[in-house]
PyMOL Python script that loads the backbone (N, CA, C, O; Angstrom):
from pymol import cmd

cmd.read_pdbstr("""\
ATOM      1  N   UNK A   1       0.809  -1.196   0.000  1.00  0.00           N
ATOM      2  CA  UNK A   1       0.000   0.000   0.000  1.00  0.00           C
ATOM      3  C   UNK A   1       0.853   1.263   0.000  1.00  0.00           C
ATOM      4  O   UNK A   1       0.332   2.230  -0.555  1.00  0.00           O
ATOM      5  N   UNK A   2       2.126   1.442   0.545  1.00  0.00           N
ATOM      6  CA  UNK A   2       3.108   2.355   0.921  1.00  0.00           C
ATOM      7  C   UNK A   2       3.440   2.909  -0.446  1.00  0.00           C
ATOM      8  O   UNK A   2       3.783   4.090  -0.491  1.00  0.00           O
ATOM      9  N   UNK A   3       3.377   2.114  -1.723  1.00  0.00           N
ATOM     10  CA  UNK A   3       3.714   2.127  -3.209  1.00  0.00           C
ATOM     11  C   UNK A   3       2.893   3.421  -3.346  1.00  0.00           C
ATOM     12  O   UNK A   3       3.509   4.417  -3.722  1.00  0.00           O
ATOM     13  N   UNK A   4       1.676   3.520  -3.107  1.00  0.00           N
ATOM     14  CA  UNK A   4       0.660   4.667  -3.484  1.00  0.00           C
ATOM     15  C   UNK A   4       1.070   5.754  -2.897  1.00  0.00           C
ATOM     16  O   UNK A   4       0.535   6.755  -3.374  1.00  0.00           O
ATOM     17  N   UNK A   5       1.724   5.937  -2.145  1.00  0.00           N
ATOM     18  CA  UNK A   5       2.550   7.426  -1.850  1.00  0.00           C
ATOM     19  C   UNK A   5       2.753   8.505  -2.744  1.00  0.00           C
ATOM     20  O   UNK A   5       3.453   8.294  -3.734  1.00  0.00           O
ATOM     21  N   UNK A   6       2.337   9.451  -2.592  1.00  0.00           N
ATOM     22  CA  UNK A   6       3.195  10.046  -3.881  1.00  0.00           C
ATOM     23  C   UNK A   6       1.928  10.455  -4.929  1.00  0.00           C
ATOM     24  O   UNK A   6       2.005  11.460  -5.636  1.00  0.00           O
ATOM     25  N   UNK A   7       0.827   9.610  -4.942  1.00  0.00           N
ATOM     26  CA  UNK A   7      -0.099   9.627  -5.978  1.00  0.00           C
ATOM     27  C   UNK A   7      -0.823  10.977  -5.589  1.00  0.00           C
ATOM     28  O   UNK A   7      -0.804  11.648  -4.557  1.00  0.00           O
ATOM     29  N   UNK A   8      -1.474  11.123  -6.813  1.00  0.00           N
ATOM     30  CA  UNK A   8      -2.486  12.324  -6.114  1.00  0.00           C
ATOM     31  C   UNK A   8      -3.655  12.498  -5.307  1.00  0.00           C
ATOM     32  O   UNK A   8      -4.597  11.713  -5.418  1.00  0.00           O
ATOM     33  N   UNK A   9      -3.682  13.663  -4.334  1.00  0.00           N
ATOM     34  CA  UNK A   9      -4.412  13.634  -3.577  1.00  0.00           C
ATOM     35  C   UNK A   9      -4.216  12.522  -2.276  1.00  0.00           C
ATOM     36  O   UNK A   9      -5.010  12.588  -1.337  1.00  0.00           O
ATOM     37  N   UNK A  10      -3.134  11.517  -2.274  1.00  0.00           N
ATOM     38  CA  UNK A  10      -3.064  11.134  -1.415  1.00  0.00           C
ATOM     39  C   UNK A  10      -2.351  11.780   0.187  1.00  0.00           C
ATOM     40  O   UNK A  10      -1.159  12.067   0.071  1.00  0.00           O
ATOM     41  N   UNK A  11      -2.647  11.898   0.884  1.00  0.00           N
ATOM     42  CA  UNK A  11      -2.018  13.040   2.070  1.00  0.00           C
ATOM     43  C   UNK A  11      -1.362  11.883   3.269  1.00  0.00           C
ATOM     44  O   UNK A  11      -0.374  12.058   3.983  1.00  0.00           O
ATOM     45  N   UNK A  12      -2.311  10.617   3.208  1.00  0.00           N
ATOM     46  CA  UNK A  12      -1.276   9.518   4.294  1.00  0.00           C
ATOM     47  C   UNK A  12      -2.209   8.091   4.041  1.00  0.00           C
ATOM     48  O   UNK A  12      -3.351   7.723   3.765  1.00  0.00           O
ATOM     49  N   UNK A  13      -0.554   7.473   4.414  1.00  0.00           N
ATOM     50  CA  UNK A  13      -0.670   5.927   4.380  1.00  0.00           C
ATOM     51  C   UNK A  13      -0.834   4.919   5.918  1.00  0.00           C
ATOM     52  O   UNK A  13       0.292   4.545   6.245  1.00  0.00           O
ATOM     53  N   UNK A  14      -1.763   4.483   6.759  1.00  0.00           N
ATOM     54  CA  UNK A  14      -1.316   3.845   7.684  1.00  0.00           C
ATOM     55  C   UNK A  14      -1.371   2.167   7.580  1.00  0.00           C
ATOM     56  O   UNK A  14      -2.070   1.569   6.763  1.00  0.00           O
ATOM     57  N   UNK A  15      -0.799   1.750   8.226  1.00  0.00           N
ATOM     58  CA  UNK A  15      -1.138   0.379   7.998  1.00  0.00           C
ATOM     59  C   UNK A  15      -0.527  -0.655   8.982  1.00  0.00           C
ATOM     60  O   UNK A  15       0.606  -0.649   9.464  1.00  0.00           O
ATOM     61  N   UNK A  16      -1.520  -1.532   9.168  1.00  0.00           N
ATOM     62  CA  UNK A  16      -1.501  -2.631  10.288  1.00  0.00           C
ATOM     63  C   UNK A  16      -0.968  -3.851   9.644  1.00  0.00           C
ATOM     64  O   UNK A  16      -1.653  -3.863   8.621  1.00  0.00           O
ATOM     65  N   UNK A  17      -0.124  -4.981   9.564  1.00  0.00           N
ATOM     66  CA  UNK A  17      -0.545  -6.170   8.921  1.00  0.00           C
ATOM     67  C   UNK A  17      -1.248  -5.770   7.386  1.00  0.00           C
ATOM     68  O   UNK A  17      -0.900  -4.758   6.778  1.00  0.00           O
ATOM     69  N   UNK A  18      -2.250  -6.690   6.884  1.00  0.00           N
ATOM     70  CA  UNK A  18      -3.198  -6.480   6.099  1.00  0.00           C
ATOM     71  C   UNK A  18      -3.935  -5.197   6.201  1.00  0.00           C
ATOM     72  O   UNK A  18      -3.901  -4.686   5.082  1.00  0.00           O
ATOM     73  N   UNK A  19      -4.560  -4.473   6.999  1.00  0.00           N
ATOM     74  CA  UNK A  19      -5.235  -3.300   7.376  1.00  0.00           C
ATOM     75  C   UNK A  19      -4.666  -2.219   7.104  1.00  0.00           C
ATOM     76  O   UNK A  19      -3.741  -1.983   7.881  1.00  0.00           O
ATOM     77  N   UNK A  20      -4.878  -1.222   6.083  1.00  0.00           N
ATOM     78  CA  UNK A  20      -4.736  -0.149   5.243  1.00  0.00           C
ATOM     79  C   UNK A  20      -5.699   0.958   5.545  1.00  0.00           C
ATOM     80  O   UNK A  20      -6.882   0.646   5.413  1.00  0.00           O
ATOM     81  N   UNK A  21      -5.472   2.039   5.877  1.00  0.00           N
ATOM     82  CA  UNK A  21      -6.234   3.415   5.983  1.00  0.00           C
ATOM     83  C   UNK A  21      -5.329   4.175   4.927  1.00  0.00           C
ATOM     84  O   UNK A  21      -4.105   4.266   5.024  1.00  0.00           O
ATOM     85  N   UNK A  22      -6.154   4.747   3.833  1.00  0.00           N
ATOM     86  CA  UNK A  22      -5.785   5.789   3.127  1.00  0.00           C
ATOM     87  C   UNK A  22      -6.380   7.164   3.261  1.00  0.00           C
ATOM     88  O   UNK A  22      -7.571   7.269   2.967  1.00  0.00           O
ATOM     89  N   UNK A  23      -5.830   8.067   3.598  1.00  0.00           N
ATOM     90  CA  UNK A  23      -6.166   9.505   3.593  1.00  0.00           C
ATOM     91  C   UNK A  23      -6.312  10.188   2.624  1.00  0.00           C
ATOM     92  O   UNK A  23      -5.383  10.069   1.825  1.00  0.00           O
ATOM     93  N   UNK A  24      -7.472  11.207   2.190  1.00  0.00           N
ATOM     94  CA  UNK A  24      -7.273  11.425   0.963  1.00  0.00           C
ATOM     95  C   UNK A  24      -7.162  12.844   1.078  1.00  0.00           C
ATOM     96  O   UNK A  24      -7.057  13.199   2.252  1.00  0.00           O
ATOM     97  N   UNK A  25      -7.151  13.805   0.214  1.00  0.00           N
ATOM     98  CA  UNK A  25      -7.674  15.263   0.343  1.00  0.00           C
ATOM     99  C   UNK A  25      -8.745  15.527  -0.024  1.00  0.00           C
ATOM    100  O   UNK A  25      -9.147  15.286  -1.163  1.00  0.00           O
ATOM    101  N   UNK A  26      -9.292  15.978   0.713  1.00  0.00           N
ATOM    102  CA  UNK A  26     -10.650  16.419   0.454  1.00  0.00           C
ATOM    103  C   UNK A  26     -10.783  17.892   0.064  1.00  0.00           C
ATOM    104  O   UNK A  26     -10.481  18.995   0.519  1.00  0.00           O
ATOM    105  N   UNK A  27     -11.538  17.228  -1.277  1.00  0.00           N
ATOM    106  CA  UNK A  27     -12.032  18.980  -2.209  1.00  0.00           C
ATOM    107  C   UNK A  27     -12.488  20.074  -1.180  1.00  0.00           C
ATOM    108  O   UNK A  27     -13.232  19.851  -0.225  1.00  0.00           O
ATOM    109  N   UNK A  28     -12.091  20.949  -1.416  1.00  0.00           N
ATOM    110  CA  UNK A  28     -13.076  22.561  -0.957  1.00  0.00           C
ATOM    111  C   UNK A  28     -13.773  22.545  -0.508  1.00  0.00           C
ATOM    112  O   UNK A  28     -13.866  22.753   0.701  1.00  0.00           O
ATOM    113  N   UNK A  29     -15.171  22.120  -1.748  1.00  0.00           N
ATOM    114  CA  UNK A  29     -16.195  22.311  -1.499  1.00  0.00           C
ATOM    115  C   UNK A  29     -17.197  21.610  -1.437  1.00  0.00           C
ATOM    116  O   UNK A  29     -18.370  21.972  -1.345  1.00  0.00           O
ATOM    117  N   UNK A  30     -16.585  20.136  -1.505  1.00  0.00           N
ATOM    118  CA  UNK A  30     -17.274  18.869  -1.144  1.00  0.00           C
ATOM    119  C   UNK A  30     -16.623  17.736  -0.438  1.00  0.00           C
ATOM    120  O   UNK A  30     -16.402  16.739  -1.126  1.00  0.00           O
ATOM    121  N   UNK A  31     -16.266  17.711   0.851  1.00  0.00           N
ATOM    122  CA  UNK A  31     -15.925  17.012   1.588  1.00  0.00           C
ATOM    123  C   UNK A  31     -16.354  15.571   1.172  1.00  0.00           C
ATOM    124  O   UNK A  31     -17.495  15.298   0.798  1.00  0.00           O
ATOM    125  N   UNK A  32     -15.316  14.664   1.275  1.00  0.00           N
ATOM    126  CA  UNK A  32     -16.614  13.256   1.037  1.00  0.00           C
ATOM    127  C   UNK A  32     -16.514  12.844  -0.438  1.00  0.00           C
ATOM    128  O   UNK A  32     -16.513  11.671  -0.812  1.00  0.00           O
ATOM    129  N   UNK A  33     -16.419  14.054  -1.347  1.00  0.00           N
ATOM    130  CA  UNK A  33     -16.952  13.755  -2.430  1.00  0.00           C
ATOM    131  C   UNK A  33     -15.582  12.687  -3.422  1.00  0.00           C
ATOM    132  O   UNK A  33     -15.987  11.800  -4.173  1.00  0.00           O
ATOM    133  N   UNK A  34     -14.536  12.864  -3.317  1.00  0.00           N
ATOM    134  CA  UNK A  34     -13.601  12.452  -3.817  1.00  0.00           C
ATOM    135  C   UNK A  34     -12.919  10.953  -3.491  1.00  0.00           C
ATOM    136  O   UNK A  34     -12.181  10.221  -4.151  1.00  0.00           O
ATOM    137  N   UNK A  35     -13.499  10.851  -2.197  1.00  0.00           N
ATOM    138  CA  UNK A  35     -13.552   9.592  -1.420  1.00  0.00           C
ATOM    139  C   UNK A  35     -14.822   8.613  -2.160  1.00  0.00           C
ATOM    140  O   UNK A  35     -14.624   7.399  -2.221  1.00  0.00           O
ATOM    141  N   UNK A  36     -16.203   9.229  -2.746  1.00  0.00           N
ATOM    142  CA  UNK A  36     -16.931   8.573  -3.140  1.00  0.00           C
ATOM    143  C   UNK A  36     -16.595   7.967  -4.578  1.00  0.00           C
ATOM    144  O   UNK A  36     -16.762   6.847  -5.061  1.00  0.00           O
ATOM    145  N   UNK A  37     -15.985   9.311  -5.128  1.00  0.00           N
ATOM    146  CA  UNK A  37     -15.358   9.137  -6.947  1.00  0.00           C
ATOM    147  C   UNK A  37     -14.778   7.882  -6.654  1.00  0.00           C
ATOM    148  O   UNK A  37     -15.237   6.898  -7.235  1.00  0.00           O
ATOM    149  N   UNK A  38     -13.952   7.762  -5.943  1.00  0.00           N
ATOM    150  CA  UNK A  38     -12.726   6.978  -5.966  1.00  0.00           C
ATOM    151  C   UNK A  38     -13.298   5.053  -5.848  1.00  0.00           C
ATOM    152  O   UNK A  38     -12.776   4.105  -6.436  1.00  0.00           O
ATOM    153  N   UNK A  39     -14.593   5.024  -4.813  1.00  0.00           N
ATOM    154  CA  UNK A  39     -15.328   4.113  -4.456  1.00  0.00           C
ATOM    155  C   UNK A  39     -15.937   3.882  -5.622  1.00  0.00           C
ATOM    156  O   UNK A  39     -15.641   2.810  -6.150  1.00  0.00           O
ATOM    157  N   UNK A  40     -16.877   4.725  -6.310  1.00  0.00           N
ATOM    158  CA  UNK A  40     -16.947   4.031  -7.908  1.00  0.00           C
ATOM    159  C   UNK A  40     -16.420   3.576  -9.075  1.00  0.00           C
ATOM    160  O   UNK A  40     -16.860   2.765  -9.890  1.00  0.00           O
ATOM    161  N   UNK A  41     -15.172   4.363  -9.033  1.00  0.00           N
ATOM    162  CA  UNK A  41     -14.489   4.293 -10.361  1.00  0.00           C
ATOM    163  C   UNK A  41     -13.478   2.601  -9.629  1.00  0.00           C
ATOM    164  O   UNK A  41     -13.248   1.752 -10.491  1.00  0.00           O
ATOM    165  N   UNK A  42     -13.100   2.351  -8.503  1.00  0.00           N
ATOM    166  CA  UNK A  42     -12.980   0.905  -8.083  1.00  0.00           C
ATOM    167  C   UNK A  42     -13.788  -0.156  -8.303  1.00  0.00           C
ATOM    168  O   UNK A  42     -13.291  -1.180  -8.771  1.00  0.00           O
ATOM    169  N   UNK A  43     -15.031  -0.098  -8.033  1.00  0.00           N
ATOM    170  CA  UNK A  43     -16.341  -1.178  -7.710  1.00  0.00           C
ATOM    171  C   UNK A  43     -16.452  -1.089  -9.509  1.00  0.00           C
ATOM    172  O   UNK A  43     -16.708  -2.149 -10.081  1.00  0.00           O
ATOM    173  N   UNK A  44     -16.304  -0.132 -10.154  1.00  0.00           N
ATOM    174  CA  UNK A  44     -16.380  -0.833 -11.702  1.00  0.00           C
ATOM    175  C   UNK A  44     -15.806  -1.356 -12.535  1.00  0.00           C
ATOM    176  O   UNK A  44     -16.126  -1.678 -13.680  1.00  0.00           O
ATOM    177  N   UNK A  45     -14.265  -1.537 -11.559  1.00  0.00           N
ATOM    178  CA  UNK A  45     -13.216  -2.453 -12.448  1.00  0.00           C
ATOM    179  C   UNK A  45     -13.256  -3.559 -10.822  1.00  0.00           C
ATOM    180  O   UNK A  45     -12.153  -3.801 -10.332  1.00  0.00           O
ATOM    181  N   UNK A  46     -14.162  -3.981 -10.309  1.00  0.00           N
ATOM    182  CA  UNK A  46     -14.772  -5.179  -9.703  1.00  0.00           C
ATOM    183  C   UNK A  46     -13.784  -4.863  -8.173  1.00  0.00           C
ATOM    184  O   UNK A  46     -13.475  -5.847  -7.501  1.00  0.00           O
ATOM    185  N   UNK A  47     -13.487  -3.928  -7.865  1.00  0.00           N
ATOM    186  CA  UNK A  47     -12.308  -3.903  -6.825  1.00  0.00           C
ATOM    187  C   UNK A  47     -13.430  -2.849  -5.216  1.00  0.00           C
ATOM    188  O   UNK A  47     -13.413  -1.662  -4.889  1.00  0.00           O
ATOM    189  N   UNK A  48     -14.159  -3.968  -4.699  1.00  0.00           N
ATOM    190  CA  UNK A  48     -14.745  -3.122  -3.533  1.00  0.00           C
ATOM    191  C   UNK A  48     -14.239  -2.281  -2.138  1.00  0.00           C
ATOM    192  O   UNK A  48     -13.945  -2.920  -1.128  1.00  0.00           O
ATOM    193  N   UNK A  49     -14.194  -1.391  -2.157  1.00  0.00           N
ATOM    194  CA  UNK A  49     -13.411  -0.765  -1.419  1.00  0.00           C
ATOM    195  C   UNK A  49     -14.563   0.055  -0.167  1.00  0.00           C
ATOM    196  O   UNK A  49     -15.752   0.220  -0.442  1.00  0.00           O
ATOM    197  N   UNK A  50     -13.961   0.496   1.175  1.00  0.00           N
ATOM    198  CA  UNK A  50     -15.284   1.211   1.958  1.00  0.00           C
ATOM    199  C   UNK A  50     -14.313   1.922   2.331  1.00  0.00           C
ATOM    200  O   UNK A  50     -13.146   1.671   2.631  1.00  0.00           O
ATOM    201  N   UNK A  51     -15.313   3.420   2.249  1.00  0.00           N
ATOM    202  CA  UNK A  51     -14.659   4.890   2.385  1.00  0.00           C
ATOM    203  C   UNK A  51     -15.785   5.170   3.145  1.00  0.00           C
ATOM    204  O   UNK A  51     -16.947   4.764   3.175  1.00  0.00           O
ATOM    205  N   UNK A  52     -15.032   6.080   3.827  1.00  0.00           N
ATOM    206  CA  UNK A  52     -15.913   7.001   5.352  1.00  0.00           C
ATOM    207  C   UNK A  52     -15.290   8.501   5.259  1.00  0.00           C
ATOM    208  O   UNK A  52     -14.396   8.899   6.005  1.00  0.00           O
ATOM    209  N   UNK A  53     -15.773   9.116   4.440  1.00  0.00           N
ATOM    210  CA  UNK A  53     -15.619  10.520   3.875  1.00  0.00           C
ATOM    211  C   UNK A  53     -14.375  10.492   2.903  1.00  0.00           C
ATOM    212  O   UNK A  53     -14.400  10.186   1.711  1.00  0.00           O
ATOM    213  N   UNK A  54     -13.457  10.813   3.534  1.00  0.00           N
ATOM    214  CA  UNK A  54     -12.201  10.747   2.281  1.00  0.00           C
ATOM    215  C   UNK A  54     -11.240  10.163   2.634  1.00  0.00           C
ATOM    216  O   UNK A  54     -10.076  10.530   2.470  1.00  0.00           O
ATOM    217  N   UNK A  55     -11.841   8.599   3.477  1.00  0.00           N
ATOM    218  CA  UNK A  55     -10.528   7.871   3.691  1.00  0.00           C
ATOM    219  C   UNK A  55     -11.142   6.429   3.344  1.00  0.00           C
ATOM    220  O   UNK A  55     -12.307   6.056   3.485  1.00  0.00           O
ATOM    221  N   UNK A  56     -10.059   5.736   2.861  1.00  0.00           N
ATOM    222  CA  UNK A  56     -10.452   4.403   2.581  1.00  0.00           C
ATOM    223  C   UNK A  56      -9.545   3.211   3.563  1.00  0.00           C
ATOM    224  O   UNK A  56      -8.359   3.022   3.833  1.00  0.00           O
ATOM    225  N   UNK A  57     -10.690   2.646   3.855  1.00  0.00           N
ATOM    226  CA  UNK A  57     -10.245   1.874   4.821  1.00  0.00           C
ATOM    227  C   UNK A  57     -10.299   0.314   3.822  1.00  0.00           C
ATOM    228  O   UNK A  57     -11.197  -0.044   3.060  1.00  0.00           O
ATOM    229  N   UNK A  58      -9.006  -0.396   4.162  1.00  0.00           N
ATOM    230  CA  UNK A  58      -9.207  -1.689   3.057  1.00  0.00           C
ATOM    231  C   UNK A  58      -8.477  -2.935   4.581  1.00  0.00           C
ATOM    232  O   UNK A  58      -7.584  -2.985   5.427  1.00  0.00           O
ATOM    233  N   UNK A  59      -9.688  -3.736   4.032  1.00  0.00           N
ATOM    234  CA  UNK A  59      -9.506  -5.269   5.471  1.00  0.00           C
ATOM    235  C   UNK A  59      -9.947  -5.970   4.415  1.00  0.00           C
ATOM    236  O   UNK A  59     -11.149  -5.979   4.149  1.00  0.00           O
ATOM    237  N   UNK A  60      -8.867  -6.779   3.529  1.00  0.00           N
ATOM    238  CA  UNK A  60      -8.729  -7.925   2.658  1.00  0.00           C
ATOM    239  C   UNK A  60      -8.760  -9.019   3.643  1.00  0.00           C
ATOM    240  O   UNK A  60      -8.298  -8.992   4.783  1.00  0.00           O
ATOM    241  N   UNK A  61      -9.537 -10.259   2.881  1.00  0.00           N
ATOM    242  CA  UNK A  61      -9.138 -11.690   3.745  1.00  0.00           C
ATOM    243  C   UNK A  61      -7.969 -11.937   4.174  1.00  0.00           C
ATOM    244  O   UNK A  61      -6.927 -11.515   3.671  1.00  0.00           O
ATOM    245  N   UNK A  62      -8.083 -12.722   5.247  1.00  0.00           N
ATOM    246  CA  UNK A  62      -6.746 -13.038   5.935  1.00  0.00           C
ATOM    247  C   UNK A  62      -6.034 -14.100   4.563  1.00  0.00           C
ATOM    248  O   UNK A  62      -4.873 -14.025   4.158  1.00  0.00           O
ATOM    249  N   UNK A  63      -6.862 -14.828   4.168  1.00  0.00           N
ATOM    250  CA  UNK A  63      -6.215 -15.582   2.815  1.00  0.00           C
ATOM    251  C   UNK A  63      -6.018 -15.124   1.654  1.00  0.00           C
ATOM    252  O   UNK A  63      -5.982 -15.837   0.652  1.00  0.00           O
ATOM    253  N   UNK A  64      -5.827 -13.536   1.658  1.00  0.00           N
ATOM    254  CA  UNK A  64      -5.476 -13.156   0.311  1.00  0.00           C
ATOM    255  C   UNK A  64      -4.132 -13.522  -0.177  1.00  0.00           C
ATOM    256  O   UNK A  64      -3.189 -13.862   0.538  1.00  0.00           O
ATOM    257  N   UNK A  65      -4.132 -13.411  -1.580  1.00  0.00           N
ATOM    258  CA  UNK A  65      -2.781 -13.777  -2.381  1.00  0.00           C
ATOM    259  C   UNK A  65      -1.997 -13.073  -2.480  1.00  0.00           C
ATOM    260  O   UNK A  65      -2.571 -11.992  -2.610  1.00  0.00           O
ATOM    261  N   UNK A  66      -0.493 -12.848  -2.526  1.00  0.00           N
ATOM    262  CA  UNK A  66      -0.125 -11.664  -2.962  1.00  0.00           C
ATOM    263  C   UNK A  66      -0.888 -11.136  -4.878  1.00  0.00           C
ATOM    264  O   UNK A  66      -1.210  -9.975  -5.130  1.00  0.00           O
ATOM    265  N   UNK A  67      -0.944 -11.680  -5.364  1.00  0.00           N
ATOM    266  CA  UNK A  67      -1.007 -11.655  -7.113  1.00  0.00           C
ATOM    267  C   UNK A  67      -2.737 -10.604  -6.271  1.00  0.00           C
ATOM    268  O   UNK A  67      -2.742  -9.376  -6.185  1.00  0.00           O
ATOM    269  N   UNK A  68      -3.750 -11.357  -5.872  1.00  0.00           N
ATOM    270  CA  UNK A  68      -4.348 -10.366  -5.408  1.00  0.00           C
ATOM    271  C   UNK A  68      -4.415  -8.566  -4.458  1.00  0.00           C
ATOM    272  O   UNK A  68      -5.153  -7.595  -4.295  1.00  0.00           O
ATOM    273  N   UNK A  69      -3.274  -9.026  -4.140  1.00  0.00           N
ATOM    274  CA  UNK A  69      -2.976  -7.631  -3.141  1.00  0.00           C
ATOM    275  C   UNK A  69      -2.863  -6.581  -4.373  1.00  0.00           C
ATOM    276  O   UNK A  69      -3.525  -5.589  -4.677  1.00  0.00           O
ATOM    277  N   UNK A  70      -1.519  -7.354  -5.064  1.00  0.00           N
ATOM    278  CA  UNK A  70      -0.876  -6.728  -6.689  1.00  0.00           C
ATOM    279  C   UNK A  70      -2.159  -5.914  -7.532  1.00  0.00           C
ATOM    280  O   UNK A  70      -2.185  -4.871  -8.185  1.00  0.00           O
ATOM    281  N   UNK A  71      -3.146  -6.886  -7.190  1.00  0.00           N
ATOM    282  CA  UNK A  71      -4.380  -6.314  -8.217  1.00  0.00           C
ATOM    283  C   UNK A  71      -4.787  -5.110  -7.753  1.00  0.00           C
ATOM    284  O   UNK A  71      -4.957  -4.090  -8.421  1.00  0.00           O
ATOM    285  N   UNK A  72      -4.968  -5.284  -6.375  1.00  0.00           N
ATOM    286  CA  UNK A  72      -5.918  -3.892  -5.540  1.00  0.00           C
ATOM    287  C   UNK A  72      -4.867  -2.201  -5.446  1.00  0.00           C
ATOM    288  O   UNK A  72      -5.136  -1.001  -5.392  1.00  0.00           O
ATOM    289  N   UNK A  73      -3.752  -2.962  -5.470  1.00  0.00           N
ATOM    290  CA  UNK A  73      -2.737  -1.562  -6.028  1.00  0.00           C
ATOM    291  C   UNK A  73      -2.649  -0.868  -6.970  1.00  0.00           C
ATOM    292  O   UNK A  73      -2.318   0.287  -7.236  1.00  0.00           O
ATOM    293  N   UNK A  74      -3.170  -2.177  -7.699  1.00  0.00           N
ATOM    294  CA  UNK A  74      -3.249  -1.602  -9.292  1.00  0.00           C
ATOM    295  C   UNK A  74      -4.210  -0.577  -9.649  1.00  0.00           C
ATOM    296  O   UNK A  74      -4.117   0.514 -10.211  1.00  0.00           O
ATOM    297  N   UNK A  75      -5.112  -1.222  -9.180  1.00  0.00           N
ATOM    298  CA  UNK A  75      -6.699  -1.140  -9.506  1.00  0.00           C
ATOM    299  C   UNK A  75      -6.924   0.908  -8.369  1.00  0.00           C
ATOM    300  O   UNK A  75      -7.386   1.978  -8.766  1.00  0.00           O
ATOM    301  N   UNK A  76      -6.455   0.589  -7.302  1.00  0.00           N
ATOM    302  CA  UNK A  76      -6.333   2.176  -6.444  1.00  0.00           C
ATOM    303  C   UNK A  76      -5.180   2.671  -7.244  1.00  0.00           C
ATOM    304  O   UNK A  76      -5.672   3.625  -7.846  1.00  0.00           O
ATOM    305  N   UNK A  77      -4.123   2.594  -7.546  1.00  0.00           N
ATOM    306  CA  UNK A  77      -3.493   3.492  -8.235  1.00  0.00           C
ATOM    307  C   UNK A  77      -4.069   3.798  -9.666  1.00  0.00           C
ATOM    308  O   UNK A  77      -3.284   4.407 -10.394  1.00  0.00           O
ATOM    309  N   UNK A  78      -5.024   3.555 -10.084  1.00  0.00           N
ATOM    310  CA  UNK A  78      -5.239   4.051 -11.493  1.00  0.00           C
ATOM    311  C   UNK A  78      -6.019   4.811 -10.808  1.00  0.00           C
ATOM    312  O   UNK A  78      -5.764   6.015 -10.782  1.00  0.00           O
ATOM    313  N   UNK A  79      -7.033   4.352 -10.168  1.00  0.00           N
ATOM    314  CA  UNK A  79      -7.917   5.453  -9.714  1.00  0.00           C
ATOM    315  C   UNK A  79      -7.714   6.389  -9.133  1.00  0.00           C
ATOM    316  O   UNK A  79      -8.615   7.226  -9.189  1.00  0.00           O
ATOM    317  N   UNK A  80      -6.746   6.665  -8.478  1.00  0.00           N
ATOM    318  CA  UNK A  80      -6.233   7.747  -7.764  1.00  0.00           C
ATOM    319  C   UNK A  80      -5.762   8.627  -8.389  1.00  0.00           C
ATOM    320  O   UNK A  80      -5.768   9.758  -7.903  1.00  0.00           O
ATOM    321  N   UNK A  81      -5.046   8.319 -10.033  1.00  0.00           N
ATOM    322  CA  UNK A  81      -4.452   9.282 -10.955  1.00  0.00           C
ATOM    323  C   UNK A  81      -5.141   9.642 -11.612  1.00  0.00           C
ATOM    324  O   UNK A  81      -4.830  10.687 -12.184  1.00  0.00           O
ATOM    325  N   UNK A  82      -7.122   8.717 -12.094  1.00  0.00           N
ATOM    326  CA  UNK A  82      -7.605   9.511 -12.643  1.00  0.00           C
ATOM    327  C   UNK A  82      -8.347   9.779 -11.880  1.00  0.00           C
ATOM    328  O   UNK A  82      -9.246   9.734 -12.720  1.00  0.00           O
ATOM    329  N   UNK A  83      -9.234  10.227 -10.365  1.00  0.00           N
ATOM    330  CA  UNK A  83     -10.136  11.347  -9.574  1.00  0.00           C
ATOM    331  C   UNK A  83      -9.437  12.356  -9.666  1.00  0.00           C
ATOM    332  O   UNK A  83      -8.296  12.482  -9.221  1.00  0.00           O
ATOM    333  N   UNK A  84     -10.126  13.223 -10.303  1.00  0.00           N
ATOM    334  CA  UNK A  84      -9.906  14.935  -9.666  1.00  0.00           C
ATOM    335  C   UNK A  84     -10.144  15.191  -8.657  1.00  0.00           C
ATOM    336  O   UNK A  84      -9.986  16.345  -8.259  1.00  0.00           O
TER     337      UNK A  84
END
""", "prot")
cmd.dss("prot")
cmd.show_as("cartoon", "prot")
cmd.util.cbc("prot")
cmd.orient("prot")
């Protein structure tokens, strides 16, 4: 998850084990709102993610794969470069 550093709009990375909190920046003038972009433009390349205003919180199975982890990086770093 630490890989996504750097991307846009990202402001912080925490992380437990498996357990990931991403911080995001939140627009001006819509709090929330960029955190939601980000939740759709995921869930339509099949990658479910839960955000609580403009942070995304990610708790993958304890049996995930790495080749799966690989995917969900993928899949948040595109999205992160394309939300405004």
């Amino acid at each position: 998850m630490h890989s996504l550093r750097g991307l846009p709009h990202v402001q912080d990375i925490r992380t437990i084990g498996l357990i990931a909190g991403i911080e995001l920046a939140s627009r001006p003038d819509s709090p929330g709102s960029r955190g939601f972009d980000l939740f759709v433009d995921c869930f339509e390349k099949g990658l479910l993610i839960r955000v609580t205003g403009d942070i995304v919180a990610l708790s993958p199975p304890l049996i995930i794969e790495s080749s799966d982890i690989d995917n969900i990086v993928s899949v948040l770093g595109d999205a992160l470069r394309k939300v405004a």
